[in-house]
C-alpha positions in Angstrom: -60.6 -23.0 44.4 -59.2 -22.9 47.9 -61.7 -24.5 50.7 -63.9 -21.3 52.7 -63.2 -23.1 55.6 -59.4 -23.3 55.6 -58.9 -19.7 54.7 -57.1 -17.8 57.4 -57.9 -13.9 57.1 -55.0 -11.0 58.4 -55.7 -10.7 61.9 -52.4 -8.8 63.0 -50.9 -5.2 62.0 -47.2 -5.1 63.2 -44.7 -7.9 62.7 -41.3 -7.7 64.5 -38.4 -10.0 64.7 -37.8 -10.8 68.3 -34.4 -12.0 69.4 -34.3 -14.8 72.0 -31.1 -15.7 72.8 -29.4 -17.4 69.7 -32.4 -17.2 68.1 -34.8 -14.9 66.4 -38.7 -15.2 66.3 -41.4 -13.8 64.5 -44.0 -11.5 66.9 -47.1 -11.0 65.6 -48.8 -8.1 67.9 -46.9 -9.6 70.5 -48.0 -12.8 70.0 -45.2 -15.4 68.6 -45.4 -17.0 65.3 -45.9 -21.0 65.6 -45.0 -23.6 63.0 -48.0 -26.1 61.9 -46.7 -28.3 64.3 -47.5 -25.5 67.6 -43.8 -24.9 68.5 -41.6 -21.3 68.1 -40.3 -20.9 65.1 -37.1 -20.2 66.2 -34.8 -19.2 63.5 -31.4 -19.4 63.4 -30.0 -16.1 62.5 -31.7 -11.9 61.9 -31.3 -12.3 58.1 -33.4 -15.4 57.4 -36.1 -14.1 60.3 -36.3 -10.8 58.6 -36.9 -12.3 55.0 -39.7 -14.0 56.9 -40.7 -11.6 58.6 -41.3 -9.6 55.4 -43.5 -12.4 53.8 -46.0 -12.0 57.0 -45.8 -7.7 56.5 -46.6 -8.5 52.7 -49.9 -10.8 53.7 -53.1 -9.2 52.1 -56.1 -10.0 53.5 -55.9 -13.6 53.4 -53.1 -16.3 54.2 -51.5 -17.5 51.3 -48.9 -19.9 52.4 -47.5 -20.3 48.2 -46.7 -16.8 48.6 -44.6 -17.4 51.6 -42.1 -20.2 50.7 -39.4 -19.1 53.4 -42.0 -19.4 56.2 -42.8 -22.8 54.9 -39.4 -23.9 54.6 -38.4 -22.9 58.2 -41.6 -24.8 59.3 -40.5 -28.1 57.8 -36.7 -27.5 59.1 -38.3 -27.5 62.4 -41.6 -29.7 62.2 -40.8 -32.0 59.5 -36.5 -32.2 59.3 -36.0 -31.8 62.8 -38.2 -34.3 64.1 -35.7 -37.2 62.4 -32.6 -35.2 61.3 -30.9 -37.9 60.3 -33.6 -40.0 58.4 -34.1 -37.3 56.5 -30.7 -36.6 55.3 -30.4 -40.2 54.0 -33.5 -40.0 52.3 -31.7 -37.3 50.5 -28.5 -38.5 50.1 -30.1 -41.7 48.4 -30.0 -39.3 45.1 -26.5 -39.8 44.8 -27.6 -43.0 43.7 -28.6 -42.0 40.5 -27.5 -38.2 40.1 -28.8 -36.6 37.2 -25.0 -36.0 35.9 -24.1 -39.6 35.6 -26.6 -40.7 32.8 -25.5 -39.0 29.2 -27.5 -39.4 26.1 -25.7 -41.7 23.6 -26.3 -39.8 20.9 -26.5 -37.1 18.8 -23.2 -35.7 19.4 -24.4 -32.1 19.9 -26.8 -33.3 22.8 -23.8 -35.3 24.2 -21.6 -32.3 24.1 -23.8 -30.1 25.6 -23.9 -32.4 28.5 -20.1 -33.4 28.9 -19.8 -29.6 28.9 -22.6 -28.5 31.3 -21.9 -31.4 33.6 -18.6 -32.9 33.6 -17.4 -29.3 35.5 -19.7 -30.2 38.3 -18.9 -33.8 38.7 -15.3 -32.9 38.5 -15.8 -30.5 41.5 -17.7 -33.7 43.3 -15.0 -35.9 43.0 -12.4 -33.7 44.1 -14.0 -31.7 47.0 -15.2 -35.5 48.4 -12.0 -37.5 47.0 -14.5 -39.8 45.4 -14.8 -40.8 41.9 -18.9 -41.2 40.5 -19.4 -43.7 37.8 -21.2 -42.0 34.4 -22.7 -44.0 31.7 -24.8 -43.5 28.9 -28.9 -44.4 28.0 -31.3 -44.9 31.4 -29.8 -48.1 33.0 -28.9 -47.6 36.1 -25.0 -47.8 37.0 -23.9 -48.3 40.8 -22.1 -45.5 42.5 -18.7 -47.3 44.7 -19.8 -47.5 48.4 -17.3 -45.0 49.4 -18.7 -42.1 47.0 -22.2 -42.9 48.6 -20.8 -43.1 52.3 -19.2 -39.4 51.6 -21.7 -38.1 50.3 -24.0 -38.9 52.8 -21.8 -38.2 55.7 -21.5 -34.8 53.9 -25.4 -34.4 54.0 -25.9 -36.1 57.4 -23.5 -32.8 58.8 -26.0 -30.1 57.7 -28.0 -28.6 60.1 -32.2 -28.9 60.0 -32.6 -25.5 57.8 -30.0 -26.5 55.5 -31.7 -29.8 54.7 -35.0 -28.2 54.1 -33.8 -26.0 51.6 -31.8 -28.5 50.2 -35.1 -31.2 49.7 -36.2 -29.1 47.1 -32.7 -28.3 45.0 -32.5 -32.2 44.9 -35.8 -33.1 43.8 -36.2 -30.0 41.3 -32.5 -30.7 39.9 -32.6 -34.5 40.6 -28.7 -34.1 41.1 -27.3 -34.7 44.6 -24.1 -33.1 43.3 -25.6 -30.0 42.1 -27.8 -29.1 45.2 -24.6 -29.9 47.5 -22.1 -27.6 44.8 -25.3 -24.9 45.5 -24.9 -25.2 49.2 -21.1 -24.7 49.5 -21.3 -22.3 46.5 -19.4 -24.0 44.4 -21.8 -23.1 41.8 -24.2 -20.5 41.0 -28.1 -21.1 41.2 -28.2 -20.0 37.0 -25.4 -22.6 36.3 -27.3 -25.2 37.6 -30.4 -24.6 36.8 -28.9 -24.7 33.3 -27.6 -27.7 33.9 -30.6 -29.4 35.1 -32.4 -27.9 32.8 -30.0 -28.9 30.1 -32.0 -32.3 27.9 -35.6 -30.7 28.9 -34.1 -27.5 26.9 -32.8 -29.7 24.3 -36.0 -31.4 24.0 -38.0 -27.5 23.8 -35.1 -26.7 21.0 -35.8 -29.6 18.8 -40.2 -30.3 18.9 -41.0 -26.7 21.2 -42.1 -26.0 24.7 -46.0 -26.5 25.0 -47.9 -24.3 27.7 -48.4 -26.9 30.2 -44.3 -27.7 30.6 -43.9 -23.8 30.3 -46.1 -23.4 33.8 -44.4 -26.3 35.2 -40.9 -25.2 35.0 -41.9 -21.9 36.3 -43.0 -23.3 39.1 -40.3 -25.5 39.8 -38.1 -22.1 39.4 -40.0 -20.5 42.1 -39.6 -23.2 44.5 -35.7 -23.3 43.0 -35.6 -19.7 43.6 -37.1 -20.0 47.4 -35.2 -22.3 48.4 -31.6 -20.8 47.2 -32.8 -17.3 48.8 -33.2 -19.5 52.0 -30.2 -20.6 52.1 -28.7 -16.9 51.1 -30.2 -15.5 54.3 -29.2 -18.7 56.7 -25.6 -17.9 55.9 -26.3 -14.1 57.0 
């Protein structure tokens, strides 16, 4: 039950995007929309302040901040990523560590072949968009990535900008793939492909003993997030 004394009630009627300069803001009344952290939220570009924009028109008569994931990723971009742009990207990049891709089953062969199938196509991409090769290898121990595929791929994620490394936090900690969220962001994939491919052994898993309710409400909220966060970076790019 949310707390009586957090609950923020609808105190505004219009909502307009405001340009300011490079920038678009959110106007409330009039008044500008701040981020947690009491600065502007400035916004890169019309689309994504729009889409925002819409979650504030679509507010009933309380605040509820699940049901405005795009407002809470810009707040993070500039509150949270902003604040250390560049710790945060190597916090990210730290996945390519131990990408989801790299670690196959060793058996049975049908599980195996889904996952050379599903995966192997993305890796591939990886290793020649970066011109790095990633080491795969089968069971849970861990297997070290060369130092140059690492350095790439982190020089890769250190270029994004604040907004694109808030939406992609989520892609890599919902996927657990470095290689996937980055293949979302330069659309070398499509967000049904690798959701699929993440997906793929907790699938397998459902397919061979069933899916029980709690893991059902799980994944659909991980696909929401998911979901948010690739609609983020949809409206970023304009």
């Amino acid at each position: 039950m949310a707390d009586p004394a957090r609950i923020v009630k609808r105190f505004w009627k219009s909502v307009e995007v405001v340009a300011e300069g490079e920038r678009h803001g959110i106007a409330l009344d009039g008044r500008p929309v701040r981020t947690p952290g009491r600065v502007p939220l400035a916004l890169p570009g019309r689309a994504l302040a729009e889409g925002i924009a819409e979650e504030w028109r679509a507010v009933g008569e309380t605040i509820d901040p699940a049901a405005m994931p795009l407002t809470g990723l810009a707040n993070a971009a500039i509150d949270r990523v902003g604040a250390d742009a560049a710790g945060f990207a190597a916090t990210l990049a730290a996945y390519g560590e131990s990408d989801l891709l790299c670690y196959r089953a060793d058996h049975p062969d049908e599980l195996i072949a889904r996952q050379e199938a599903a995966w192997e196509p993305h890796l591939n991409w990886a290793e020649s968009r970066y011109d790095v090769r990633f080491a795969r290898t089968s069971g849970v121990m861990h297997v070290a990535q060369p130092a140059e595929t690492l350095a790439r791929l982190s020089d890769s994620v250190g270029s994004r900008s604040a907004f694109e490394l808030a939406a992609l936090y989520p892609l890599v900690t919902i996927t657990g793939s470095l290689v996937l969220a980055l293949a979302l962001v330069e659309r070398a994939t499509d967000a049904d492909r690798a959701w699929a491919a993440a997906n793929l052994d907790e699938d397998w898993q459902a397919e061979q003993w069933g899916e029980d309710d709690l893991a059902a409400k799980a994944r659909a909220h991980k696909r929401k997030s998911y979901d948010a966060a690739i609609r983020f970076l949809e409206l970023l790019r304009g």
